[in-house]
N, C-alpha and C positions, 0 to 999 in steps of 0.2 A: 587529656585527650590530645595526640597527635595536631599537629598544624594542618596538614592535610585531610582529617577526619571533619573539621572546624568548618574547611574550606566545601568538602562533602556537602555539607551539614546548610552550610549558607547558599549552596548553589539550587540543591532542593525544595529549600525554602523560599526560590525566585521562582522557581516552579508552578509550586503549587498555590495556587488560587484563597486567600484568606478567606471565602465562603466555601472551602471544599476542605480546610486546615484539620478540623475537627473531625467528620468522618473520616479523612484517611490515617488520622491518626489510632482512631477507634480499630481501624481494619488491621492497623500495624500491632495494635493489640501488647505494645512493649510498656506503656505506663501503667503504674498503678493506677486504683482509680482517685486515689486521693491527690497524686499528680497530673490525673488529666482533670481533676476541677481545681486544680489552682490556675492552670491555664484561661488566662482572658483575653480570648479572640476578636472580643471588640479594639482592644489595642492595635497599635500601628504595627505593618510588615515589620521593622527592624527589632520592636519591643518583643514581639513575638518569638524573632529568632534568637534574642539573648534569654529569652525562656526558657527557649527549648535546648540551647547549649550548654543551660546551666542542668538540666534536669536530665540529659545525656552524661553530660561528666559526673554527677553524681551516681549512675548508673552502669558509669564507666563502660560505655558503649565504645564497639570499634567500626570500623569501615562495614564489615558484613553485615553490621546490626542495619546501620544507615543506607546500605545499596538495597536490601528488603524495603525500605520506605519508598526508597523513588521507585521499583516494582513496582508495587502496589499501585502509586500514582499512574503509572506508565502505561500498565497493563488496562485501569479504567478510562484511560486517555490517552489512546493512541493516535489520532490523529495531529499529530504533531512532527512537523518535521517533514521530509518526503524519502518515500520508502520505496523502492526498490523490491523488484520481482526475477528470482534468480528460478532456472527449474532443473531440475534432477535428470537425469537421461538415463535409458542404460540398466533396468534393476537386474541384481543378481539374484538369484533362484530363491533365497531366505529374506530379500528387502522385506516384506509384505508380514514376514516373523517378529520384525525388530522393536522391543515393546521399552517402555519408556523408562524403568534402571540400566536398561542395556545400552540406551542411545547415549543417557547420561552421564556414563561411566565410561564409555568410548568416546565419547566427543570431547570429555575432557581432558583425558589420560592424549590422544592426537595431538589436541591443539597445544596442550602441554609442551609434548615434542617439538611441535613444531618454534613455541615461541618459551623464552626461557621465564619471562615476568607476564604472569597475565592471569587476570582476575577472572572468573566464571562464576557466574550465577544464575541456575534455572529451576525455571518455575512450572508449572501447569496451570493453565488458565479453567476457567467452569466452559469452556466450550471447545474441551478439549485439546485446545494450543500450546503448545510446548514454547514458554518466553526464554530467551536468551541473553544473559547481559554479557558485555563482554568490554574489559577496561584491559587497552593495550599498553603492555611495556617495551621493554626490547632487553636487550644483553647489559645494558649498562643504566638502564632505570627503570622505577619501579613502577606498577600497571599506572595511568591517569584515568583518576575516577569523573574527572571534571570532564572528559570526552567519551562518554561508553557508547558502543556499538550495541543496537538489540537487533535482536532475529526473532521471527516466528515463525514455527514451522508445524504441520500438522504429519504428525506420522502418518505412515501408508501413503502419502499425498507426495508427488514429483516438486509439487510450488514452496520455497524459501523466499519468507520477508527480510529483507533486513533496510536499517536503518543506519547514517550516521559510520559508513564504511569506508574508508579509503583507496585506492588504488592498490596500496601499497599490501595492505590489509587483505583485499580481498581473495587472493591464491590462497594464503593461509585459512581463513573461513571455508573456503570451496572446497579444498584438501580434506577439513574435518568434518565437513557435512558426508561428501562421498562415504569415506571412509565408515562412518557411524552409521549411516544411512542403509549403506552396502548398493550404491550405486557407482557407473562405470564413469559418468561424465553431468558436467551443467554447464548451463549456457544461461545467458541475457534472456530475460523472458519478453524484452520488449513493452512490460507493462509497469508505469511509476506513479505518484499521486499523493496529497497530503492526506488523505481522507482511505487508511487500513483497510478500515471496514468496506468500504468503495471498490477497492481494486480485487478484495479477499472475493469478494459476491460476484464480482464479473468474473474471475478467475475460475472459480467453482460453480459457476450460473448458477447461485443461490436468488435467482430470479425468477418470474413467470415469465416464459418461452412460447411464445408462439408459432405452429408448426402449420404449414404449407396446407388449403385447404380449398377443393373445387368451387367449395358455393360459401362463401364468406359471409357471415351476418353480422350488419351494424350495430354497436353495444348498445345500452339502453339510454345512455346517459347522454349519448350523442344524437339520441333523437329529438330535434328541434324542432317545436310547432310550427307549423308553417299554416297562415290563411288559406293558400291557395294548394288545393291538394295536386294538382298537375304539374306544381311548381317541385313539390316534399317528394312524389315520384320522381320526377328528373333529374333529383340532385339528389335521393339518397342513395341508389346504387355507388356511381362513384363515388362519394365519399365514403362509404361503405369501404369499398374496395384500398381506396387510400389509407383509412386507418389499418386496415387485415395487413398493408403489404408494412406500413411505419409498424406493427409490431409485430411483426415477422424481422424485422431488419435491426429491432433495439427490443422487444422484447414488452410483455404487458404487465399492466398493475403497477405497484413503488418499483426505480429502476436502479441499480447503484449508482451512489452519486459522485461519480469520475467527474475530475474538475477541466478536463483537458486531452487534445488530443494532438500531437504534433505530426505533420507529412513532411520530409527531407527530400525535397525534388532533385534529381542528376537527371537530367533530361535534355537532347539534344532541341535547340531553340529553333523555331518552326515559323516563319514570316516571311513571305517573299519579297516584300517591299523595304524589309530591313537586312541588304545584302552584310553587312559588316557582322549581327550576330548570326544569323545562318552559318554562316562561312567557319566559324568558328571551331575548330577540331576540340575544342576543350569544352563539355556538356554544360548547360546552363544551369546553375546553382540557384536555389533557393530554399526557404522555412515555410510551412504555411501553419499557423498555431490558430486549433478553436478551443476556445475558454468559455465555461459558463460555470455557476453552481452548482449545476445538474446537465453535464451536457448532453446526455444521451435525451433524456426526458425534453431538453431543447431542441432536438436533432428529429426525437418521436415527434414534437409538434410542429415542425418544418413541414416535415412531410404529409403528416394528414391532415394538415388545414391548406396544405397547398401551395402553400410558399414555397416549398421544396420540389423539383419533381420524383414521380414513382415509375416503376422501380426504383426502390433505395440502389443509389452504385455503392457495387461493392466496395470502395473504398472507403465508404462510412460505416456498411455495413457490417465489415471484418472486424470494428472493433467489439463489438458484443460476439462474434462468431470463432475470433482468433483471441480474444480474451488478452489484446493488446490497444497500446494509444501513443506509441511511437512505430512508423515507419519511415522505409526508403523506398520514392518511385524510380525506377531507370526505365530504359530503354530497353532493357534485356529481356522486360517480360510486361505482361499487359496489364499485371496486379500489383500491388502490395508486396516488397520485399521487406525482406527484416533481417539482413545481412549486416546489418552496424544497429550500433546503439549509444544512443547519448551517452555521456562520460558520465559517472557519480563526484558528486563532489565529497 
């Protein structure tokens, strides 16, 4: 076995989790089975992986055998990492045609072109996701499996995932998306996040939506006994009303759990009693970053318990509506721009 296949071999094995070692080995489905019970998973990470490299070279496995394994892991654990949301522009008359040995077989033969050492490997996911591995080389060496890019992409769908992309990288990816795809153009989607599954469901509003309604009624769960019935009238309308407008503005029931939403203020500085920044020709800069584990679900309870006010402002509101969580405020307009985009690393 290769030095670099070894190297493969030890890096996936930092991966994955010695309580998950075993089923994903099962999934990988490459041992015998009298070689997957000699395997002793109660052993130490290190012992483990001179197990598994010895029962590799025995098998005389190469790189493609080994990029199949970290799939599999990848693909049932994706939140890893922060991933990036590119979107498609532009379809030509047959995009909506393009069925999945045709994207496969073009998106390779493209990228091929474009880059002379590069490893490809795709997969289809059980919810229909088309997985993307992609180990870059260049003209003078050969792909690095220890750095690979994934994408996901759902045919017939505008939205590209990807992961783990570069600067330098990314024309080439964008070029073979178009191309395979049969779209004219893409751009920054404006939406990124550790958690796939999170950004996939806001993207797609694989959520319960709440639509705009004259005579709003209070859910059931939010009816709290009250002694005094004068008092449960007085305050269940508006509250009522506060939860209707919190999910109308983020949406009802389990909500994706976006970890984050960043606003990039360019904003001319407003203080009369601070003549030095007024005066200022150059706009005043700032970050404003909300973080939670669930921040929409944080932002819904803002609002209909009142700590927030209602109407939700759109500027919170657009991230469930624009199926983003990076913005730019200026001056040029009253809302939410999305003219720039944080850099990828």
């Amino acid at each position: 076995m290769a030095d670099s296949t070894k190297r493969c071999l030890q890096r996936i094995m930092r991966l994955i989790p010695s309580y998950m070692l075993r089923t994903t080995l099962e999934k990988w489905g490459r041992f015998t089975v009298e070689q997957q019970k000699s395997i002793d998973f109660t052993r130490s990470k290190w012992a483990l992986t001179e197990a598994l490299l010895s029962i590799c070279e025995e098998n005389k496995f190469a790189m493609k055998h080994l990029t199949g394994l970290e799939m599999i892991y990848i693909m049932d654990n994706p939140n890893q990492g922060m991933w990036y949301v590119l979107q498609l522009l532009d379809p030509e008359d047959d995009a909506h045609s393009v069925e999945l040995m045709q994207f496969k077989e073009q998106f390779k033969s493209h990228l091929k072109e474009l880059v002379r050492h590069v490893s490809i490997k795709i997969k289809k996911h059980t919810d229909q996701a088309v997985w993307i591995r992609i180990a870059w080389g260049d003209a003078f060496s050969p792909p690095n499996h220890l750095k690979p890019t994934y994408v996901v992409h759902y045919l017939q769908t505008p939205s590209v995932f990807v992961t783990n992309l570069t600067s330098k990288q990314k024309p080439l990816l964008s070029q073979a998306m178009l191309l395979s795809t049969r779209h004219q153009a893409i751009k920054d989607a404006n939406l990124s996040g550790q958690n796939l599954t999170a950004i996939r469901d806001l993207l797609m509003k694989k959520y319960q939506q709440v639509f705009p309604t004259k005579y709003p009624s209070p859910l059931a769960e939010n009816n709290q006994t009250i002694s005094n019935p004068l008092i449960e009238k007085e305050q269940a309308e508006p509250a009522a009303n506060r939860l209707h407008m919190a999910c109308k503005a983020f949406g009802g029931g389990a909500l994706p759990q976006l970890q984050s939403a960043v606003y990039k203020l360019e904003t001319k500085f407003r203080d009369h009693s601070n003549k030095t920044m007024t005066e200022r020709e150059e706009p005043f800069r700032c970050v404003v970053k909300f973080a939670s584990t669930n921040l929409l679900e944080s932002l819904r309870h803002c609002a209909s318990s009142g700590i927030a006010s209602t109407p939700v402002t759109p500027l919170l509101s657009c991230i469930s509506l624009k199926g983003r969580n990076y913005f730019v405020i200026t001056d040029n307009g009253p809302g939410p721009s999305s003219q720039t985009h944080q850099p990828q690393n």
